[in-house]
Backbone as CSV, one residue per row, in Angstrom:
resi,resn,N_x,N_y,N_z,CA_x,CA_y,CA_z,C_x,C_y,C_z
1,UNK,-44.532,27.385,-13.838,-45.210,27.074,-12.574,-44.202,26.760,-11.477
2,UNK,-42.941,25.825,-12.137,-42.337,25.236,-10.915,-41.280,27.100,-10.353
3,UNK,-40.986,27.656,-11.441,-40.211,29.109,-11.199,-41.211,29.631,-10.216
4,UNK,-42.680,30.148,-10.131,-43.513,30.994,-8.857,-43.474,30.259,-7.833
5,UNK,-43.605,28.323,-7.778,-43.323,27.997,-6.504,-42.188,28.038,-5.212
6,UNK,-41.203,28.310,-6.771,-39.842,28.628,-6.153,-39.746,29.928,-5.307
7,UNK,-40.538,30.806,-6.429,-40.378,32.198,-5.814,-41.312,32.597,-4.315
8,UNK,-42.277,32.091,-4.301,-43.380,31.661,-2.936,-42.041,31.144,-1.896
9,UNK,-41.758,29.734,-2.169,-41.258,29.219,-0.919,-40.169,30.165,-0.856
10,UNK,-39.142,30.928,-1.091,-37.827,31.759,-0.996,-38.632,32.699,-0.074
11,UNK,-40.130,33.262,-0.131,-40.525,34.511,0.385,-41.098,34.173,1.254
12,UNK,-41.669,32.916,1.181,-42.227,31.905,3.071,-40.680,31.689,3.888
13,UNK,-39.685,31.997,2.720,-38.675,31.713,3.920,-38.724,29.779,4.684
14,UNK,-39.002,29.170,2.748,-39.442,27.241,3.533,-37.645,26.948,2.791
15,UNK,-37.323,27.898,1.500,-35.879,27.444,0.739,-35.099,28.491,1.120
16,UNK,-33.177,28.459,1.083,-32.934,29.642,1.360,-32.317,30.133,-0.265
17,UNK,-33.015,31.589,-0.231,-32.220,32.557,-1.455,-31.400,32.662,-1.772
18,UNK,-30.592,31.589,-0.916,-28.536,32.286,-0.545,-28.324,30.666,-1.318
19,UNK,-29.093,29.625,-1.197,-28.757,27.927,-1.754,-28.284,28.408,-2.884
20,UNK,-26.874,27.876,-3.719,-26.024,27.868,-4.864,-25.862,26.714,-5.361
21,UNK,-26.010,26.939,-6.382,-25.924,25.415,-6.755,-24.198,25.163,-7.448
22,UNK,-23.697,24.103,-6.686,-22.521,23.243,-6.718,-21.791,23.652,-8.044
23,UNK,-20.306,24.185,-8.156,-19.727,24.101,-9.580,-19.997,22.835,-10.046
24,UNK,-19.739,22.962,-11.143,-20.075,21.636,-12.012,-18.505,21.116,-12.724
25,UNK,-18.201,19.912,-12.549,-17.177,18.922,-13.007,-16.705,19.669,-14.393
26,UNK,-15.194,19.940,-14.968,-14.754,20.156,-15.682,-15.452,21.624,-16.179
27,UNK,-16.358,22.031,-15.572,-16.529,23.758,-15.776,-15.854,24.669,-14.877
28,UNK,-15.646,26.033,-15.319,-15.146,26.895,-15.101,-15.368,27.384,-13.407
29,UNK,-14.310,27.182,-12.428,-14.162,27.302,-10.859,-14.447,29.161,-10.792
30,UNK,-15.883,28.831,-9.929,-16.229,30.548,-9.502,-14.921,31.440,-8.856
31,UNK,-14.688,32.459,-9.607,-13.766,33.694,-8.888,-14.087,34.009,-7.992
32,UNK,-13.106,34.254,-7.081,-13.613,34.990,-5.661,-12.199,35.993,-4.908
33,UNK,-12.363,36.575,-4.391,-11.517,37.189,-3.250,-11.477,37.452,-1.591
34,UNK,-10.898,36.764,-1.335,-10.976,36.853,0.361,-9.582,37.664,1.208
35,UNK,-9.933,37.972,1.785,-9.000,38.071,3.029,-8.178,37.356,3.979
36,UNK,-6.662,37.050,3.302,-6.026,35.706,4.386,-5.458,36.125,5.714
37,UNK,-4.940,35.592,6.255,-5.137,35.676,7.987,-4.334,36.810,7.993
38,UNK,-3.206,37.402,6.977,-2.483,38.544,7.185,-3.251,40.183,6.685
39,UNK,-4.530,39.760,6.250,-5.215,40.624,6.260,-5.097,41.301,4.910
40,UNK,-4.620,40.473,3.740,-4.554,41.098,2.877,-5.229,39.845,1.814
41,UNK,-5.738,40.952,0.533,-6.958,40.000,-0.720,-5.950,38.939,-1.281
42,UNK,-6.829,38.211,-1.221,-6.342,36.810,-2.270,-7.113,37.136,-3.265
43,UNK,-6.932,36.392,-4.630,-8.234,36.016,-5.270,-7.744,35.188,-6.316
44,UNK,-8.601,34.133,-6.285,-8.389,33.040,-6.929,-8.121,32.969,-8.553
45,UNK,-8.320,33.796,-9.361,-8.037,34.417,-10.415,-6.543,34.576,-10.879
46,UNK,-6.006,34.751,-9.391,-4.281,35.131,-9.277,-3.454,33.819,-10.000
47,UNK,-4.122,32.819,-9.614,-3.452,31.646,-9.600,-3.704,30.624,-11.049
48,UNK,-4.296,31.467,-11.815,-4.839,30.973,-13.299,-3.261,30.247,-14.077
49,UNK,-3.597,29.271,-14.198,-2.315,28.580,-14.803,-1.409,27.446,-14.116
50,UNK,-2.056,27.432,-12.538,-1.712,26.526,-11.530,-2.339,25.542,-11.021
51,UNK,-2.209,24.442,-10.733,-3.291,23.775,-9.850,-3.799,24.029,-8.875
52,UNK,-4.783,24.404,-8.078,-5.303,24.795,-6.912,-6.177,23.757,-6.129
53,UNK,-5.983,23.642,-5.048,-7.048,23.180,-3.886,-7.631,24.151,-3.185
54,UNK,-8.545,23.935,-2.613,-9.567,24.785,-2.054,-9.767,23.297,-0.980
55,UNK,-9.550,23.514,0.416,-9.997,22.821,1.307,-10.540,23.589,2.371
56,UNK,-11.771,22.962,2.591,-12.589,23.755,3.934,-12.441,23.643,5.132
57,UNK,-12.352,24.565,6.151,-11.807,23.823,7.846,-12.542,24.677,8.812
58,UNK,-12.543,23.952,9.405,-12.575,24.314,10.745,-11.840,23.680,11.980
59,UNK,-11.593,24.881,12.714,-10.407,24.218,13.862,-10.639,23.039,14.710
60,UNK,-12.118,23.184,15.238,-12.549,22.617,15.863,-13.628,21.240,16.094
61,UNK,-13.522,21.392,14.228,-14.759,19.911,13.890,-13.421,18.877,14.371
62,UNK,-14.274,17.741,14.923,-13.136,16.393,14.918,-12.652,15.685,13.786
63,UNK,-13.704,16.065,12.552,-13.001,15.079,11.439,-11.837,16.201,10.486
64,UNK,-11.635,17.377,11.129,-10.565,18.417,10.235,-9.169,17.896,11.686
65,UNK,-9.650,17.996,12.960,-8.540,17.368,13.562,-7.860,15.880,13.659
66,UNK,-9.016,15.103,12.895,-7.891,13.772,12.579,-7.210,14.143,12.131
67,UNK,-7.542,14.996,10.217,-6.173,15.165,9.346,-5.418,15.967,9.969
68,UNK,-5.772,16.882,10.702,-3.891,17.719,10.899,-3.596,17.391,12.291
69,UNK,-4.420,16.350,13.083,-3.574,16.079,14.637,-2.931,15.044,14.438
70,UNK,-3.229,14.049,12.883,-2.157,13.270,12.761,-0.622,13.348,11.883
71,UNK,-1.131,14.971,11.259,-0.166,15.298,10.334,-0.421,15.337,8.680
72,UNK,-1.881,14.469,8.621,-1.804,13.694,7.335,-1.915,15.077,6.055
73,UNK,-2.914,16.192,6.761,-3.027,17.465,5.987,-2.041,18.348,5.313
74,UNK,-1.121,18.540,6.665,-0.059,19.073,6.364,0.585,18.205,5.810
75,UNK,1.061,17.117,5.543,2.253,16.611,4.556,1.349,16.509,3.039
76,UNK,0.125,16.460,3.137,-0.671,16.459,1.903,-0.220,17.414,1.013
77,UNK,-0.047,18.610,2.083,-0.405,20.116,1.671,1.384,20.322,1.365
78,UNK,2.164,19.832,1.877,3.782,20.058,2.032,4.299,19.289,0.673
79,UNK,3.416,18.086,0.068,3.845,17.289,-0.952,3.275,17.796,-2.088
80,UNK,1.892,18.971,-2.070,2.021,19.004,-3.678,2.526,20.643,-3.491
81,UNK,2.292,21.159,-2.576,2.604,22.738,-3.029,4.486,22.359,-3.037
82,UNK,5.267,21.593,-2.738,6.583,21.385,-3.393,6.469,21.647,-4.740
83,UNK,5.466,20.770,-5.060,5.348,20.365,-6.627,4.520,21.723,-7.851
84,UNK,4.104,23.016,-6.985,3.924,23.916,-7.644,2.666,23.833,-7.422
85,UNK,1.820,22.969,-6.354,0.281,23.478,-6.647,-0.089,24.252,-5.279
86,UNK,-1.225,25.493,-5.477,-1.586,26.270,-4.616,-2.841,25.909,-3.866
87,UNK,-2.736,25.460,-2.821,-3.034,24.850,-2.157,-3.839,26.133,-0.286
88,UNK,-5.177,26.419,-1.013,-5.967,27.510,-0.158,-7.218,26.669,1.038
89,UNK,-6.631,27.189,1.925,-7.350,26.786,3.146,-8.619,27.867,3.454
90,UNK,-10.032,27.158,3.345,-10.918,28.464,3.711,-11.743,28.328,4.822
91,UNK,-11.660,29.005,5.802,-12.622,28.831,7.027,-13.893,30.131,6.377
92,UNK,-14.843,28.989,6.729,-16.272,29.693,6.328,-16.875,29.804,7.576
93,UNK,-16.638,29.527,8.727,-17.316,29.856,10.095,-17.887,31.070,10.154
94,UNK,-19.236,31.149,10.567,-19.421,32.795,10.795,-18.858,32.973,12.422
95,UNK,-19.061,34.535,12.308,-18.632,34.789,14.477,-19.951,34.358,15.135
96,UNK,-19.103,33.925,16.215,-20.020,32.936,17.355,-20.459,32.182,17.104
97,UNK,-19.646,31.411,15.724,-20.229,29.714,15.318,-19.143,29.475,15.542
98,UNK,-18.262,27.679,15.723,-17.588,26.951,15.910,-16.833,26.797,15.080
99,UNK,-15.627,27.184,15.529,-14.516,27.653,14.483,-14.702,28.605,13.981
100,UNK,-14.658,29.787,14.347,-14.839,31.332,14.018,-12.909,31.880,14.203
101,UNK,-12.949,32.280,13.859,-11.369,32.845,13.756,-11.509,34.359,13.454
102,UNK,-10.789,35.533,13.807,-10.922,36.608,13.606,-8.415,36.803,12.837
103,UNK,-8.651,37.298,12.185,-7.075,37.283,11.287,-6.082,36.584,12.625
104,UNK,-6.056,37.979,13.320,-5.165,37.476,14.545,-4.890,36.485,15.121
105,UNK,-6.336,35.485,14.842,-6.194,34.281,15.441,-5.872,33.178,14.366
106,UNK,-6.359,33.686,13.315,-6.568,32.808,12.282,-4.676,32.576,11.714
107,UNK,-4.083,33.261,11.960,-2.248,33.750,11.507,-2.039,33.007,12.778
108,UNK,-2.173,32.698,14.204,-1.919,32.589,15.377,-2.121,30.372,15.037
109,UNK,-3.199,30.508,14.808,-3.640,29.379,14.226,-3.037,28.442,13.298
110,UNK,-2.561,29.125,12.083,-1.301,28.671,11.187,-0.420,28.138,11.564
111,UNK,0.448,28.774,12.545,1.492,27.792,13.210,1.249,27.725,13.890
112,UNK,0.340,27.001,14.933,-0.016,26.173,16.197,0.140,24.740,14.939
113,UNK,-0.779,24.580,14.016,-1.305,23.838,13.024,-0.330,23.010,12.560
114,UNK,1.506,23.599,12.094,2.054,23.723,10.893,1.319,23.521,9.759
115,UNK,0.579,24.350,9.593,0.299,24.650,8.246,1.544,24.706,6.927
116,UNK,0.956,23.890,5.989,2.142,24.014,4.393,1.208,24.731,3.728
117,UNK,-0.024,25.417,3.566,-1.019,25.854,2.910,-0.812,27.012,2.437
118,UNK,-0.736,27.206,1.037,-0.428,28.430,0.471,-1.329,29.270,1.656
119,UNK,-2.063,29.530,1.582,-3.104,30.786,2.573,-3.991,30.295,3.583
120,UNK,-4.182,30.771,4.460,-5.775,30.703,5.218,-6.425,31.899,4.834
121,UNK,-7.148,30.622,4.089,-8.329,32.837,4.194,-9.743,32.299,4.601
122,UNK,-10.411,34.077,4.575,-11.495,34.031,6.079,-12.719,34.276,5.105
123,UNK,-13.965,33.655,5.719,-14.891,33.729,4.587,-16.045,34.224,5.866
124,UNK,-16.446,34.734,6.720,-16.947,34.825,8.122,-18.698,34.879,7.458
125,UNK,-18.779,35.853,5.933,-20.131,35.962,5.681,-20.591,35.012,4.934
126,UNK,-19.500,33.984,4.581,-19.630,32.803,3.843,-20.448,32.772,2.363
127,UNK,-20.042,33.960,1.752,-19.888,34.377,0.353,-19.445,33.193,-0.345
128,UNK,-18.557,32.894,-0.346,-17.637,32.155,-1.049,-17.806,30.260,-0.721
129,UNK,-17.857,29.951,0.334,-18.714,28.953,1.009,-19.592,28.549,0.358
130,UNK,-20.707,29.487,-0.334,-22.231,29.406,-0.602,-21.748,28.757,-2.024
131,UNK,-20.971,30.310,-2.507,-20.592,29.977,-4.053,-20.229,29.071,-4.473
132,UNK,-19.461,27.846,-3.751,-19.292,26.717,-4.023,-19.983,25.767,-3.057
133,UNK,-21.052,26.056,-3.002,-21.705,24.978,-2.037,-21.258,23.791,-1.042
134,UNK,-20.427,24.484,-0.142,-19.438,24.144,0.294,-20.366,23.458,2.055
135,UNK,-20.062,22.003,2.127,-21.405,21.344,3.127,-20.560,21.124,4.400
136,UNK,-19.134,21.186,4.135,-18.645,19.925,5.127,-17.251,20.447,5.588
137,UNK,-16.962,20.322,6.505,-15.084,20.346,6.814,-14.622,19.039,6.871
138,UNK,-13.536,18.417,6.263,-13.464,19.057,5.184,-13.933,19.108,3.795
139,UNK,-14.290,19.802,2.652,-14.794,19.278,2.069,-13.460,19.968,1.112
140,UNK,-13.511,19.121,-0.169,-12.427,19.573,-1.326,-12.656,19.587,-2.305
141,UNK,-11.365,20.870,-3.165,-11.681,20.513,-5.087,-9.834,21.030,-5.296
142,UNK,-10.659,20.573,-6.483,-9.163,20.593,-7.017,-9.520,21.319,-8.375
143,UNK,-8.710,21.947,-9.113,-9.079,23.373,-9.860,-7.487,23.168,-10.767
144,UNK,-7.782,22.852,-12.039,-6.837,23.152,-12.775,-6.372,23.733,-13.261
145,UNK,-5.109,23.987,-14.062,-4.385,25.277,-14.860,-5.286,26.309,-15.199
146,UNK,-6.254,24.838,-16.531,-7.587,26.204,-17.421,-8.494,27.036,-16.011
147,UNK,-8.161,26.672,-15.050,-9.374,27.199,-14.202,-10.656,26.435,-13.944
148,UNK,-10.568,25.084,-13.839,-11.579,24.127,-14.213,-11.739,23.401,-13.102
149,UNK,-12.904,22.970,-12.372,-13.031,22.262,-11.676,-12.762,20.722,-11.893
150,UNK,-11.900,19.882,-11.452,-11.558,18.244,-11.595,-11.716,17.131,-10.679
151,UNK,-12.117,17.539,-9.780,-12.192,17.050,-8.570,-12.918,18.045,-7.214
152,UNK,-14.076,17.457,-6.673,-14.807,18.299,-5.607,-15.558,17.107,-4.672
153,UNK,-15.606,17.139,-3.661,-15.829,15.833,-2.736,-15.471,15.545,-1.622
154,UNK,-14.950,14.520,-1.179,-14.286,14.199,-0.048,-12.900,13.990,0.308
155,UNK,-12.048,14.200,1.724,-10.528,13.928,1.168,-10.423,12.710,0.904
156,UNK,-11.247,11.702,1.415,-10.679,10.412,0.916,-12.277,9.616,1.080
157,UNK,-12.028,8.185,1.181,-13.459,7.336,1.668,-13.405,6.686,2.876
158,UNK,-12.860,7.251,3.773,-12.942,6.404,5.479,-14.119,7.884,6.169
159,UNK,-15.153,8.049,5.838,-15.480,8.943,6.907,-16.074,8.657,8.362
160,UNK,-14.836,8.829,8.676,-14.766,8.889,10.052,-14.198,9.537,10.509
161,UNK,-14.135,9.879,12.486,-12.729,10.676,13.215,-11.735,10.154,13.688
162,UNK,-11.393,8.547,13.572,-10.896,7.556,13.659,-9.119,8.010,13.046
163,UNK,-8.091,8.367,13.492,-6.951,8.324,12.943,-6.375,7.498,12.142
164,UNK,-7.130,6.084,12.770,-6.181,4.487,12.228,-6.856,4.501,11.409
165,UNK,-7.752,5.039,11.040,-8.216,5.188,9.559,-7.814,5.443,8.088
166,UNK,-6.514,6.379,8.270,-5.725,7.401,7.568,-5.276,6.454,6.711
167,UNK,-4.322,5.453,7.429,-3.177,5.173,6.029,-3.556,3.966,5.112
168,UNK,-5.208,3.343,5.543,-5.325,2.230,4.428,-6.609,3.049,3.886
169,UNK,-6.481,4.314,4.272,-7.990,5.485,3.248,-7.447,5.391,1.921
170,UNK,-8.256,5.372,0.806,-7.931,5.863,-0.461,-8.300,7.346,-0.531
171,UNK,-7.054,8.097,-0.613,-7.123,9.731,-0.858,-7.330,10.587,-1.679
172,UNK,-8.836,10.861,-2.494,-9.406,11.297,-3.732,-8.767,12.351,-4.288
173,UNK,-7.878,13.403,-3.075,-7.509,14.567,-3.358,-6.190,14.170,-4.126
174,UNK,-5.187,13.237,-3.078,-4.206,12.593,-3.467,-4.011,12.364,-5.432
175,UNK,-5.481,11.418,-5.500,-5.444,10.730,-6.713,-5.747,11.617,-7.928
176,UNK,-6.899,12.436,-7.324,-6.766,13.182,-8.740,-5.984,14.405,-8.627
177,UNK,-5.082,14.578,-7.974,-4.306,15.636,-8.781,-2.938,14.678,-9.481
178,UNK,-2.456,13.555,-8.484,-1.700,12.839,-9.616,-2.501,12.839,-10.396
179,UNK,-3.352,12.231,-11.106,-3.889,12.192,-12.285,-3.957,13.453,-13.304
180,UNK,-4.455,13.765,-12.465,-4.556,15.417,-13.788,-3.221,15.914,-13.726
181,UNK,-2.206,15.820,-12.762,-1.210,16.300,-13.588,-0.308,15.093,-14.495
182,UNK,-0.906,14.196,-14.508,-0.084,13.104,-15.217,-0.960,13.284,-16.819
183,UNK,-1.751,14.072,-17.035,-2.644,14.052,-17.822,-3.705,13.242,-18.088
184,UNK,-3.732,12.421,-17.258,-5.211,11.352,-17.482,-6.318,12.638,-16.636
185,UNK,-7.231,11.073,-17.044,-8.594,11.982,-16.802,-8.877,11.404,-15.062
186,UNK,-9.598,12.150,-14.034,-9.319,11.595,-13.072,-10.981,10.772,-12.262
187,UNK,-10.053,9.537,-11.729,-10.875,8.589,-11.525,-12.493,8.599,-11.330
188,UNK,-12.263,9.283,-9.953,-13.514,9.846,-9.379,-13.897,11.081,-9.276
189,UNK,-14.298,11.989,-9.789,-13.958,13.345,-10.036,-15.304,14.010,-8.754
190,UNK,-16.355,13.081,-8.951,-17.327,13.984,-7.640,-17.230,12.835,-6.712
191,UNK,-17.246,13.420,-5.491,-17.697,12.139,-4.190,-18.338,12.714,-3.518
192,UNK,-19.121,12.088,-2.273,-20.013,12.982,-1.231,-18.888,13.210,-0.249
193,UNK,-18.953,14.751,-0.017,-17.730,15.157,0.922,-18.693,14.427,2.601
194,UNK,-17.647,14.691,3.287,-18.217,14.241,5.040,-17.607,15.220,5.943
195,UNK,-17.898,15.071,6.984,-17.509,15.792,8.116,-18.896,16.700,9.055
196,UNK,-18.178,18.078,9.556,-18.924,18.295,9.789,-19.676,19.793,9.067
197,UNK,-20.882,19.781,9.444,-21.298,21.385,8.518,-20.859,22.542,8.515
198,UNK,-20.911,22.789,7.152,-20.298,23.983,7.505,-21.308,25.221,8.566
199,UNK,-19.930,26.054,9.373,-20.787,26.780,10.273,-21.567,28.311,9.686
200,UNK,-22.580,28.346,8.865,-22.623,29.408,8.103,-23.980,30.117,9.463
201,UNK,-23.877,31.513,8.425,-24.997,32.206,9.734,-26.010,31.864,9.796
Protein backbone atom coordinates (compact mmCIF):
# COMPACT_ATOMS: atom_id res chain seq x y z
CA UNK A 1 0.00 0.00 0.00
CA UNK A 2 2.64 2.41 1.28
CA UNK A 3 4.80 1.41 -2.45
CA UNK A 4 1.24 2.78 -4.77
CA UNK A 5 1.12 5.82 -2.48
CA UNK A 6 4.54 6.42 -3.27
CA UNK A 7 3.98 5.77 -6.79
CA UNK A 8 0.64 8.31 -6.92
CA UNK A 9 2.48 11.12 -5.12
CA UNK A 10 5.91 10.82 -7.65
CA UNK A 11 3.08 11.12 -10.59
CA UNK A 12 1.04 14.15 -8.70
CA UNK A 13 4.46 15.44 -8.83
CA UNK A 14 3.72 16.11 -4.38
CA UNK A 15 7.61 13.81 -3.97
CA UNK A 16 10.46 14.21 -6.33
CA UNK A 17 11.54 10.86 -8.46
CA UNK A 18 15.08 12.25 -8.52
CA UNK A 19 14.99 12.17 -4.00
CA UNK A 20 18.08 9.53 -3.22
CA UNK A 21 18.40 8.35 -0.38
CA UNK A 22 21.77 9.35 1.62
CA UNK A 23 24.90 6.72 1.44
CA UNK A 24 24.84 4.97 4.45
CA UNK A 25 27.83 5.06 7.25
CA UNK A 26 30.57 2.47 6.67
CA UNK A 27 28.84 1.25 3.25
CA UNK A 28 30.14 1.27 0.01
CA UNK A 29 30.60 5.36 -1.48
CA UNK A 30 28.39 5.59 -4.91
CA UNK A 31 30.78 5.68 -8.17
CA UNK A 32 30.53 8.46 -10.24
CA UNK A 33 32.32 10.47 -13.03
CA UNK A 34 32.41 14.09 -13.64
CA UNK A 35 34.05 16.58 -15.54
CA UNK A 36 36.82 18.84 -13.67
CA UNK A 37 37.25 22.41 -14.58
CA UNK A 38 40.00 21.24 -17.22
CA UNK A 39 37.41 19.49 -18.93
CA UNK A 40 38.49 16.21 -18.55
CA UNK A 41 36.55 12.74 -16.51
CA UNK A 42 37.34 12.14 -13.05
CA UNK A 43 35.83 9.23 -11.48
CA UNK A 44 35.86 8.38 -8.18
CA UNK A 45 36.65 4.72 -8.64
CA UNK A 46 40.24 6.09 -9.72
CA UNK A 47 41.09 6.77 -6.28
CA UNK A 48 40.17 3.22 -4.66
CA UNK A 49 42.85 2.69 -2.04
CA UNK A 50 43.03 6.42 -0.89
CA UNK A 51 41.24 8.54 1.39
CA UNK A 52 38.88 10.86 -0.29
CA UNK A 53 36.77 13.96 0.56
CA UNK A 54 34.05 15.01 -1.39
CA UNK A 55 33.19 18.68 -0.33
CA UNK A 56 30.30 20.65 -1.83
CA UNK A 57 30.59 24.48 -2.90
CA UNK A 58 29.47 27.04 -4.09
CA UNK A 59 31.23 30.32 -4.84
CA UNK A 60 28.85 32.39 -3.74
CA UNK A 61 26.89 30.91 -0.56
CA UNK A 62 28.35 32.99 2.54
CA UNK A 63 28.91 30.00 4.68
CA UNK A 64 31.50 28.29 1.69
CA UNK A 65 33.09 32.00 1.81
CA UNK A 66 33.84 32.05 5.52
CA UNK A 67 35.95 28.80 4.95
CA UNK A 68 38.03 29.92 2.02
CA UNK A 69 37.88 33.96 2.66
CA UNK A 70 39.50 33.04 5.81
CA UNK A 71 41.79 30.44 4.41
CA UNK A 72 40.53 27.77 6.76
CA UNK A 73 39.50 25.37 3.49
CA UNK A 74 42.41 25.69 1.76
CA UNK A 75 44.91 24.86 4.53
CA UNK A 76 42.34 22.00 5.43
CA UNK A 77 42.65 20.88 1.94
CA UNK A 78 46.76 21.75 1.79
CA UNK A 79 47.18 19.59 5.22
CA UNK A 80 45.72 16.32 4.30
CA UNK A 81 46.24 16.07 0.51
CA UNK A 82 50.22 16.54 1.81
CA UNK A 83 49.39 13.55 3.64
CA UNK A 84 48.12 11.50 0.50
CA UNK A 85 44.38 12.13 0.77
CA UNK A 86 42.29 13.14 -2.39
CA UNK A 87 40.54 15.68 -1.60
CA UNK A 88 37.40 16.57 -4.60
CA UNK A 89 35.61 19.76 -4.70
CA UNK A 90 32.01 19.44 -6.37
CA UNK A 91 29.91 22.32 -7.51
CA UNK A 92 26.38 20.99 -8.08
CA UNK A 93 24.88 24.44 -9.16
CA UNK A 94 22.71 24.11 -12.12
CA UNK A 95 23.05 27.23 -15.00
CA UNK A 96 21.31 30.29 -13.90
CA UNK A 97 21.34 29.13 -10.26
CA UNK A 98 23.87 30.72 -7.81
CA UNK A 99 27.10 29.55 -8.21
CA UNK A 100 26.85 28.13 -11.64
CA UNK A 101 30.34 27.91 -13.13
CA UNK A 102 30.82 26.87 -16.74
CA UNK A 103 34.93 24.94 -16.91
CA UNK A 104 36.42 28.25 -17.97
CA UNK A 105 35.27 29.79 -15.08
CA UNK A 106 35.28 27.09 -12.85
CA UNK A 107 39.67 26.63 -13.68
CA UNK A 108 39.51 30.68 -13.54
CA UNK A 109 37.93 30.18 -10.10
CA UNK A 110 40.62 27.73 -8.71
CA UNK A 111 43.14 30.23 -8.45
CA UNK A 112 41.26 33.33 -7.59
CA UNK A 113 40.37 30.72 -4.50
CA UNK A 114 43.96 29.11 -3.94
CA UNK A 115 42.56 26.12 -4.12
CA UNK A 116 44.86 22.81 -2.58
CA UNK A 117 41.92 20.54 -3.91
CA UNK A 118 42.82 17.61 -5.80
CA UNK A 119 39.92 18.71 -8.53
CA UNK A 120 36.94 20.94 -9.05
CA UNK A 121 34.54 19.11 -10.79
CA UNK A 122 31.17 20.23 -12.34
CA UNK A 123 27.99 18.46 -11.58
CA UNK A 124 25.51 21.33 -13.47
CA UNK A 125 22.66 18.31 -13.87
CA UNK A 126 23.37 17.41 -10.37
CA UNK A 127 23.56 13.63 -11.00
CA UNK A 128 25.95 13.12 -8.56
CA UNK A 129 24.61 15.78 -5.95
CA UNK A 130 21.32 13.69 -5.89
CA UNK A 131 23.38 10.43 -5.61
CA UNK A 132 24.65 11.44 -2.50
CA UNK A 133 22.00 13.50 -1.26
CA UNK A 134 23.96 16.22 -1.10
CA UNK A 135 21.64 19.41 0.94
CA UNK A 136 24.12 22.03 1.74
CA UNK A 137 27.45 23.97 0.81
CA UNK A 138 29.25 22.93 2.43
CA UNK A 139 28.32 19.72 3.03
CA UNK A 140 31.09 16.68 3.54
CA UNK A 141 32.30 12.92 3.56
CA UNK A 142 35.04 11.36 3.91
CA UNK A 143 35.49 7.93 1.93
CA UNK A 144 38.08 5.46 2.82
CA UNK A 145 40.78 3.22 1.23
CA UNK A 146 37.93 0.14 1.06
CA UNK A 147 35.76 2.76 -0.66
CA UNK A 148 33.56 3.26 2.37
CA UNK A 149 31.79 5.99 3.57
CA UNK A 150 33.22 7.27 7.40
CA UNK A 151 32.21 10.40 7.81
CA UNK A 152 29.26 12.61 5.92
CA UNK A 153 27.87 15.86 7.61
CA UNK A 154 29.06 19.04 8.47
CA UNK A 155 32.64 20.74 8.32
CA UNK A 156 32.50 21.37 11.79
CA UNK A 157 29.63 22.53 14.65
CA UNK A 158 29.67 26.49 14.58
CA UNK A 159 26.99 26.91 11.83
CA UNK A 160 27.30 30.03 11.07
CA UNK A 161 28.94 32.85 8.49
CA UNK A 162 30.69 34.30 11.34
CA UNK A 163 34.70 33.89 10.68
CA UNK A 164 35.53 34.27 14.55
CA UNK A 165 33.84 31.29 14.60
CA UNK A 166 36.58 29.12 12.89
CA UNK A 167 39.28 28.52 15.37
CA UNK A 168 37.34 27.47 18.68
CA UNK A 169 34.85 25.18 15.90
CA UNK A 170 35.38 21.54 16.47
CA UNK A 171 36.25 20.27 12.80
CA UNK A 172 34.35 16.84 12.07
CA UNK A 173 36.20 16.60 8.77
CA UNK A 174 39.48 17.39 10.62
CA UNK A 175 38.65 14.60 13.27
CA UNK A 176 37.60 11.87 11.45
CA UNK A 177 40.06 11.51 9.02
CA UNK A 178 42.73 11.74 11.86
CA UNK A 179 40.89 9.07 13.22
CA UNK A 180 40.43 6.73 10.50
CA UNK A 181 43.73 7.11 9.51
CA UNK A 182 45.03 6.49 12.98
CA UNK A 183 42.82 3.44 12.79
CA UNK A 184 40.22 4.14 15.38
CA UNK A 185 36.78 4.22 14.69
CA UNK A 186 35.59 7.81 14.14
CA UNK A 187 33.84 9.87 16.70
CA UNK A 188 30.96 11.29 15.01
CA UNK A 189 30.62 9.72 11.81
CA UNK A 190 26.99 11.44 10.67
CA UNK A 191 26.18 15.18 11.60
CA UNK A 192 23.52 17.52 10.10
CA UNK A 193 25.53 19.31 7.39
CA UNK A 194 24.53 23.44 7.25
CA UNK A 195 24.86 26.08 4.95
CA UNK A 196 23.26 26.88 2.15
CA UNK A 197 21.08 24.59 -0.46
CA UNK A 198 22.21 23.08 -2.74
CA UNK A 199 21.39 24.97 -6.13
CA UNK A 200 19.85 21.99 -8.08
CA UNK A 201 17.31 22.56 -11.13
Amino acid sequence: MKRWITLIAVTLGLISSNAAAAPEINQPAPDFTLQNSQGQPVALSRFQGKYVVLEWYNKDCPFVRKQYDSGNMQALQRKYTDKGVVWLTINTSAPGKEGYMTPSEAQANRTKEKSAATDLLLDPEGKVGKLYAAKTTPHMFVINPAGRVVYMGAIDDRPTVDVADIPGAKNYVARALDQAMAGKPVTDPLTKPYGCSVKYH
